[in-house]
Every structure is written in structure tokens, then in C-alpha cells.
C-alpha positions as CSV (number, residue, x, y, z in Angstrom):
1,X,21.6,-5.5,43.5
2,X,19.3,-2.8,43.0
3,X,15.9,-3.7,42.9
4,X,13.0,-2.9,40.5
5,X,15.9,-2.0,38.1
6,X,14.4,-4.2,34.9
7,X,10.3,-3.5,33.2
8,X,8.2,-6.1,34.4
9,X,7.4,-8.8,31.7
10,X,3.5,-9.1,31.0
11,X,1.5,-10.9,28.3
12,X,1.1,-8.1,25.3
13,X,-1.4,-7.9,22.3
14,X,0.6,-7.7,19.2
15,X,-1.4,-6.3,16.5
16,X,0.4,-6.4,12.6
17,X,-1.0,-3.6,10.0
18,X,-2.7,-6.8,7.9
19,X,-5.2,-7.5,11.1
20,X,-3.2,-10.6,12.3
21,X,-3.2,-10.2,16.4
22,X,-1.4,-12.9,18.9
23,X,0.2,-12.8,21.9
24,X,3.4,-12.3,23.1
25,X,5.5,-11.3,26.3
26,X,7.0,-7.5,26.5
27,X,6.9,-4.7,28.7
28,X,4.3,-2.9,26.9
29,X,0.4,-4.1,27.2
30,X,0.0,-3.5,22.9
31,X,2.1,-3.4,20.4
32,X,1.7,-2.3,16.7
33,X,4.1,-4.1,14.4
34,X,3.9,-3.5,10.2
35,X,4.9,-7.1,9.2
36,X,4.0,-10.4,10.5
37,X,4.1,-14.0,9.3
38,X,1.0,-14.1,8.0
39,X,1.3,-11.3,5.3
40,X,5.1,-11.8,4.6
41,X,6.2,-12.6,1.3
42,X,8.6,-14.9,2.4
43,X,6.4,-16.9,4.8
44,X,3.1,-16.6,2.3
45,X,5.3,-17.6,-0.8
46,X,3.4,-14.7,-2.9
47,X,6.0,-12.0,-4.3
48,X,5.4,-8.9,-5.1
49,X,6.8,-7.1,-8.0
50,X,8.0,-3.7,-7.8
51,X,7.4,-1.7,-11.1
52,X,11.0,-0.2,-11.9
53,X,9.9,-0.2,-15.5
54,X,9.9,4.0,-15.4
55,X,13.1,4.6,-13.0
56,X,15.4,2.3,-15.5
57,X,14.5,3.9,-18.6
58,X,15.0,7.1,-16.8
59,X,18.1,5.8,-15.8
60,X,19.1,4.8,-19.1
61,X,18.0,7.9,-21.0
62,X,20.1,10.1,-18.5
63,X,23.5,8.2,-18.8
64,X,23.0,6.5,-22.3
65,X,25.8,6.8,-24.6
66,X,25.9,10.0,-26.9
């Protein structure tokens, strides 16, 4: 087998957009992530509501019934 062929594994910083940092194995040293477990809907149980309010009745007034 060939060697050095595979990245060496080391322990990384991974750092989400909320602030949240922990440690992980990669082969980067840091890596920037946009969503972790502590800021994710699902695992905070907070939703968030998207306000389609405008695009429906945009939809609706383009294809509504003559």
C-alpha cells in the first residue's frame, strides 16, 4: 500500500455562526460551520416563522380567476 495516501486526523475547533465552539476530529485545524445544535430549531424547540404573507397574495393576484 502506498503510504501517506490519507490526511492525518487531528483534534479541530469547530466554530458555528451563533458563537457555539467544540471540538471535533478532521483534517483541518478550524472549521466554520452555519448551524449547530445549539441554535437549531429542531434541537432548541423554537420555530421560526417565515413571512409568506406578500409572496401568496402575489401569487394569488397573478393566477386568480378572471
Amino acid at each position: 500500500m502506498k503510504k501517506d495516501l490519507h490526511p492525518e486526523f487531528v483534534i479541530c475547533t469547530v466554530t458555528c455562526a451563533c458563537g457555539n465552539t467544540f471540538e471535533n476530529k478532521a483534517a483541518q485545524d478550524t472549521v466554520k460551520i452555519d448551524i449547530c445544535n445549539e441554535c437549531h430549531p429542531f434541537f432548541t424547540g423554537s420555530e421560526r416563522m417565515v413571512d409568506t404573507a406578500g409572496r401568496i397574495e402575489k401569487f394569488n393576484a397573478r393566477y386568480a380567476k378572471k
